[in-house]
N, C-alpha and C positions, 0 to 999 in steps of 0.2 A: 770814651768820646766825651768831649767838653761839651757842657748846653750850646755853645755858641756852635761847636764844629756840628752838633747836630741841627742846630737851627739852620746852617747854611746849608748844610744833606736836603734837609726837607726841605727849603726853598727852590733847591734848583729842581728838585724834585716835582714843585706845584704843590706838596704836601702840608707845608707850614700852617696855614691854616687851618687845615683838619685834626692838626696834632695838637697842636692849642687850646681847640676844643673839644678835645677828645673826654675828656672827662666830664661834657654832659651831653656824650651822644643822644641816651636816651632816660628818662627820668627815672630814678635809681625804683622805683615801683615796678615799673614796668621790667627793669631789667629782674627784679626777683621773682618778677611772676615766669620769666624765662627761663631763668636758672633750675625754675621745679623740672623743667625738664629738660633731660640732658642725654646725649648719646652716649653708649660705650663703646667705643672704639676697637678698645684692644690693644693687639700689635697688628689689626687690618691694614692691608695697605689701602686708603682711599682714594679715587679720582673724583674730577670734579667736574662729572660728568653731567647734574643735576644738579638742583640745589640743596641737596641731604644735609650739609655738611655749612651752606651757608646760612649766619644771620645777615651780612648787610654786606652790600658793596655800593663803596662812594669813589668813582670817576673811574671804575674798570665794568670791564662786562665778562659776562660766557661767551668763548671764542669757539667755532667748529672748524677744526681743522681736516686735511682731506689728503687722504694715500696719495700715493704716487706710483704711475705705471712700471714694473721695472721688469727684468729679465725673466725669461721661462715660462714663453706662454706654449700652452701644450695643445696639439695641433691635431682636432677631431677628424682626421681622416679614415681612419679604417671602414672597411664596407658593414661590419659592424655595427659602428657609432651612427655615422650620420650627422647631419647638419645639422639636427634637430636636437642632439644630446643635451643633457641638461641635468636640475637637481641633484647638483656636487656634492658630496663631503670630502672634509680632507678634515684629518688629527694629526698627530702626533703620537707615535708609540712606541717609545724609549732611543733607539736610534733610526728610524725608519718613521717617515710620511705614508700613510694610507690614504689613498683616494679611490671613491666609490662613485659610480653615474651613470645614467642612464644613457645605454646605446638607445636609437631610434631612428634605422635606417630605412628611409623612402621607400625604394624597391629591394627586397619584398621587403612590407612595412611589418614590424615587432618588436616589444618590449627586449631591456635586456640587460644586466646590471654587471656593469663593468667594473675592473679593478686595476689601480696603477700605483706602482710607490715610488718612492725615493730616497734619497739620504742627505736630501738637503734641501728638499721644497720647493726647487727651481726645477731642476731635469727630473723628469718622471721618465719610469721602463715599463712598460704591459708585459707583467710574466706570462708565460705560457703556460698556463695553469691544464689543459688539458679536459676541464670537467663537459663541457658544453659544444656540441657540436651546430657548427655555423657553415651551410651550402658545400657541405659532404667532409668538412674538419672540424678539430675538435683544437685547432693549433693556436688557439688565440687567447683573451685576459677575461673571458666571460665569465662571471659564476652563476647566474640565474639566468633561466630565460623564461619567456612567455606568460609566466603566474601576472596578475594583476600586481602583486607587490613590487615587479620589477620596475615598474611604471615610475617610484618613487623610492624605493629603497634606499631607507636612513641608517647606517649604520655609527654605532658608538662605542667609544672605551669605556667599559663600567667600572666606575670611580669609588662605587658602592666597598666600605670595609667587608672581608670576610666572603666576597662572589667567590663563587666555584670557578675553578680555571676552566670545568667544560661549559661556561658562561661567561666569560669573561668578558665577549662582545658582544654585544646585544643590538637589534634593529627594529624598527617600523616601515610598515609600507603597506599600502592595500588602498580600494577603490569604495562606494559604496556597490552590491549591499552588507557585502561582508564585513566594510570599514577595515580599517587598521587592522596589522596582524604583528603576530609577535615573535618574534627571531633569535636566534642566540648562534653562538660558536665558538670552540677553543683555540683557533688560529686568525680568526678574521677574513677566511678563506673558504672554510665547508660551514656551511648555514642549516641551520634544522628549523623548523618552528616549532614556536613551543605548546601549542595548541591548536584544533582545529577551528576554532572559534574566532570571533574579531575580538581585541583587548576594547577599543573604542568603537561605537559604531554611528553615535550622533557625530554627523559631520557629512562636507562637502568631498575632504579629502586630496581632491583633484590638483594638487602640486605638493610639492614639498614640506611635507609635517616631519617634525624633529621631536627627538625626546635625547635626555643623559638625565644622570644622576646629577642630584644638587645638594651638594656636599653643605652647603647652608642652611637648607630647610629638612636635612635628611632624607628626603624621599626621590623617586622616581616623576621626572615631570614630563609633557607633553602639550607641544603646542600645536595646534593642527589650524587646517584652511578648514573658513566656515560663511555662511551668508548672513548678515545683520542689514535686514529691511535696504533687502536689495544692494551694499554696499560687500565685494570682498573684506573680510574679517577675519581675527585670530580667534580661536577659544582655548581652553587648555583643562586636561585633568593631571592630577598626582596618583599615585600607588606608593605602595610598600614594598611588593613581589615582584612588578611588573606585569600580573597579569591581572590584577584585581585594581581597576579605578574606578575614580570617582565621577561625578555626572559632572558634562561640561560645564563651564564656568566663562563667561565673555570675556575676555580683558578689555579693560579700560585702558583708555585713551587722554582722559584727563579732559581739558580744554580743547584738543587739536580736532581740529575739522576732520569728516568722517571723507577718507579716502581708501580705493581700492587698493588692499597689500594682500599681494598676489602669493607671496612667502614670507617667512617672516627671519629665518635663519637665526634662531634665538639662543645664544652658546656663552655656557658660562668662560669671561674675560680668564684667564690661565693664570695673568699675577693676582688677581682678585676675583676669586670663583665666587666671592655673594654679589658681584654685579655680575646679570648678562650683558651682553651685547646683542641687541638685534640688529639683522641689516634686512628689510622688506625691499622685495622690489612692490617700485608704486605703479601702480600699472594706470595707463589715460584709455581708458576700455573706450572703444566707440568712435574712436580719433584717428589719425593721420597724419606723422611728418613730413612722409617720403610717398611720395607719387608711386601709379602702380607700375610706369613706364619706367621710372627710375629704379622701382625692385627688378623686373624684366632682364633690363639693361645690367644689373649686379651679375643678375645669377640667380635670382631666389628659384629653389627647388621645393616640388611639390605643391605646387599651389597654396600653401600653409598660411601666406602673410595677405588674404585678401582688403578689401578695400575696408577698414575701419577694424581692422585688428590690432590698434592702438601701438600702446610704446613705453617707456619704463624706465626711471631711475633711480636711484638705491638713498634714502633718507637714515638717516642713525637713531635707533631708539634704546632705550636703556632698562631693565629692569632691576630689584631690589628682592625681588622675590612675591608671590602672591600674583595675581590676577590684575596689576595695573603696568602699561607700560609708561615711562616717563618719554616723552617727547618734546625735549627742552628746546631741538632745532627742528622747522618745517624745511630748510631749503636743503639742496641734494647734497650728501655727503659723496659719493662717488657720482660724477657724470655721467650722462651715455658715453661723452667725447665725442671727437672730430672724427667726422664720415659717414654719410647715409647710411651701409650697413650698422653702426649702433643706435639709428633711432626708428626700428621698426619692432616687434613685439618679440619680447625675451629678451633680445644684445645686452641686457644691460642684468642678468640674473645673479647675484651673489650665490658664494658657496655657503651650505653650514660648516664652521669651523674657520677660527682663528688661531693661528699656530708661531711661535717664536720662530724667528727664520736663525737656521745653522750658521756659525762661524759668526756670528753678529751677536753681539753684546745689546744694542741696540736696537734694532726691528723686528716686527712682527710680520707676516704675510698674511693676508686674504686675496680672495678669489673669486672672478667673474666671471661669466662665460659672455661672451661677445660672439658678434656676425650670425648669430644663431639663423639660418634659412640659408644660409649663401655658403660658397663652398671656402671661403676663410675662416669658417666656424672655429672656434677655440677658446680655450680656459686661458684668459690674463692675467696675472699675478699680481697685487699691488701691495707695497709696503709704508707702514708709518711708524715711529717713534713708541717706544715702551710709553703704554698709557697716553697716548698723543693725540687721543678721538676730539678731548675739547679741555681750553683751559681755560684761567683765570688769568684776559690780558689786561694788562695797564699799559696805557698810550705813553708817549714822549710826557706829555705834564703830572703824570704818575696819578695814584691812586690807590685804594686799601679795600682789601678782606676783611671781614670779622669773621669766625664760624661761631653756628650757636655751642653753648657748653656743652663738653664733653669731659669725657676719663678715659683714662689710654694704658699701658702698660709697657711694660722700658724703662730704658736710661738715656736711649736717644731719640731726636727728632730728626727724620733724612726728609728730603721734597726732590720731587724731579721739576726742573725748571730749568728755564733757558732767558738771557738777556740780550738787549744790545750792547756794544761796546760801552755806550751811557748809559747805561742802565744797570737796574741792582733792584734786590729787594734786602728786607731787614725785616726779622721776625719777632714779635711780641708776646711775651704769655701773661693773660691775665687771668683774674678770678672770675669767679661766673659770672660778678656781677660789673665785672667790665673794668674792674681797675687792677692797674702794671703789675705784676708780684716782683718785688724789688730782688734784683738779681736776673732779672731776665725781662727788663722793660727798654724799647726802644731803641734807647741811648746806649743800653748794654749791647744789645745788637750788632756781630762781626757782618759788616757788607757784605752780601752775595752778588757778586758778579763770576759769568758764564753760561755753561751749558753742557747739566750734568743729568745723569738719569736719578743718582744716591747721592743728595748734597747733604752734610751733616750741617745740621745748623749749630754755633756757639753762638755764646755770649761773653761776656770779658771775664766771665768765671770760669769759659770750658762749657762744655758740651753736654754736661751730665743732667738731664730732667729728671732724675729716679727718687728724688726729694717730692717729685710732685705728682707720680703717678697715682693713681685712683683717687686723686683730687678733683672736683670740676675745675675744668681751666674754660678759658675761653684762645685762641690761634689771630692773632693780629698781624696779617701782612702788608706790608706797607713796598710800594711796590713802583717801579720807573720803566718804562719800554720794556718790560718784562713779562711772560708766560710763567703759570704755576699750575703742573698736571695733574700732581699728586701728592699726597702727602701720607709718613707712615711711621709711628713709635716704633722701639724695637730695641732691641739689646743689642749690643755691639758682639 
């Protein structure tokens, strides 16, 4: 590209002036005192989720984007479930969906841990598993019943190298004062525990505590429900064994105002297991949307949803690993949505587990339970975009990234991004200390327009950055009506 054809680029861009003076963003001291330190990337694939990844954005922001309701909501009727079901899992395990939940049927009222799978994460089947006999049959998808663990029973794929196959799945669940107990099994199907003891026993307990293995920090983790000065709170321990942890630990919160999260659904992201994704329901304890006449008038059964038994909707939080969550957005990632049944207490409960949805290249599925009291009760489905929780947008007059330094590993650079028809980005590699490495500045830059999930980025050399790996660079996007979700080195 000619100085001029790129002068006009970034003009119509709103850029031109940025690019101008790009070379005294910030005083060459300062940028080496940054340089000292530098991320290693890898071949991670990163989102940009938080600000890990960013040093500066000039005329873009962090966007939070939001699922969308779609097909296969799975319809809590069995005498069973109840209207009250609730504290979901759903994974993925090779070619089958496992999903785990609590029945919690009014008359007669009792625990009871349910199981449904599928082959595609939209239609779910209740096998007739046989184990558990329910008002004189044993004909239905029950595997547990009555123990205190079935209250909340978490179950997980152990991701752990070298588990025993008669361990392969592993779970939590339990009440105080036993706390937490610890579960295992070679089909996902027959449950044993693995101790008579509680694994955890500091804690509240009282909804859905999660644990998996975290293949980033090696260990066994745990985030449980707990009270901090009267506020619902997370806390969390790690292990090694699973049955040996450590003493709670509060997670932080950062800046974000101290609200009631009722669950916290904390699961490592599937393309990048060292971010989790939490989805908390936030619960308005003490409150009221929906009049008690207008629950009446629904259906609500059992008397459950009395006068200031609040109401709840789902915020996105992120973690990195360790005892801090990042909460980059306070306002609702998932709605309750349209209709007094979802804004009374529960409607709005995410599942643990985020799972790639089948036959799609493109979407992931999570899960919420909705209408929870009234007899439309049911798990909704919603999906979004590989990596598409929050991006890096630039308006119609455009706008630029910088990340602080890093080292990556590879030969290529891919991003998942998306444009308007006007729009485009153009990517920049510099040195640490903030200036172009000739061969892959600006003006080298092949324009990015569309909407791709694995965009290879060139330059007018080609595509190959393996001259610059385990270098510090610094990632310059410059950027017009366009989203940028992720970005990830890698070998071809």
């Amino acid at each position: 590209m000619s100085n001029s054809s790129r002068r006009d680029w970034l003009k119509s861009a709103g850029l031109y002036s940025l690019a101008a003076t790009s070379a005294g963003r910030l005083p060459a001291n300062d940028r080496s005192e940054e340089a000292k330190t530098v991320l290693d990337i890898g071949s991670r694939r990163e989102l940009f989720v938080d600000h890990f990844l960013i040093d500066r954005l000039e005329g873009t922001r962090l966007e939070l984007h939001h699922p969308q309701l779609a097909e296969g909501a799975f319809k809590l009727d069995r005498p069973w479930e109840g209207v009250y079901c609730g504290y979901t899992t759903v994974f993925q395990d090779e070619d089958r969906y496992r999903m785990y939940y609590l029945g919690y049927p009014v008359d007669p009222p009792g625990n009871y841990t349910c199981y449904a799978e599928s082959t595609d994460g939209i239609e779910w089947t209740r096998p007739d598993l046989g184990l558990v006999e329910f008002q004189g049959s044993k004909s239905n998808n029950i595997l547990l019943a009555g123990l205190p663990e079935c209250h909340n029973f978490s179950p997980f794929l152990d991701a752990k190298p070298g588990v025993s196959e008669a361990e392969r799945y592993k779970a939590v669940g339990g009440l105080p004062p036993k706390g937490l107990m610890a579960y295992s099994s070679p089909d996902g199907v027959h449950w044993k525990k693995m101790q008579e003891q509680g694994i955890i026993t500091q804690g509240a307990f009282d909804s859905h505590n999660v644990a998996f293995y975290s293949e980033s920090e090696g260990c066994y983790v745990c985030y449980f429900r707990t009270f901090r000065n009267g506020i619902r709170w997370v806390d969390r321990c790690t292990s090694d064994d699973f049955l040996n942890w450590t003493e709670p630990v509060t997670m932080d919160f950062g800046d974000a105002p101290p609200e009631h999260l009722y669950t916290n659904s904390t699961t490592p992201y599937f393309r990048a297991p060292h971010i989790s994704i939490a989805l908390p329901s936030r619960f308005m304890a003490g409150k009221d949307a929906v009049s008690q006449e207008m629950k009446d008038e629904l259906g609500v059964e059992g008397g459950y949803l009395p006068p200031g038994s609040g109401f709840n909707d789902m915020p996105l939080m992120t973690s990195r690993g360790g005892n801090r969550y990042q909460r980059t957005f306070l306002e609702t990632f998932i709605e309750p949505g349209i209709g007094y049944e979802n804004w009374t207490s529960r409607s709005c409960y995410p599942a643990f587990g985020i799972v790639p949805t089948p036959d799609s290249d493109t979407q992931l599925s999570m899960y919420v339970n909705r209408h929870t009291g009234y007899p439309s009760a049911h798990l909704a489905r919603y999906t979004l975009r590989y990596d598409g929780f929050v991006s890096v947008h630039a308006p119609f007059a455009g706008g630029e990234l910088v990340t602080k330094p890093l080292t990556f590993e590879g030969d290529r650079l891919s991003i998942n991004d998306k444009t308007s028809a006007p729009g485009a980005v153009r990517v920049e590699i510099q040195n640490a200390a903030g200036q172009p490495i000739p061969g892959f500045t600006l003006a080298d830059s092949a324009e990015i327009i569309g909407d791709e999930l694995d965009r290879t980025v060139s330059w007018a050399n080609g595509s190959d950055v393996s001259r610059l790996a385990g270098r510090p660079v610094r990632l310059r996007f410059v950027m017009k009506a366009a989203d940028l979700y992720a970005l990830q080195f890698g070998n071809r």
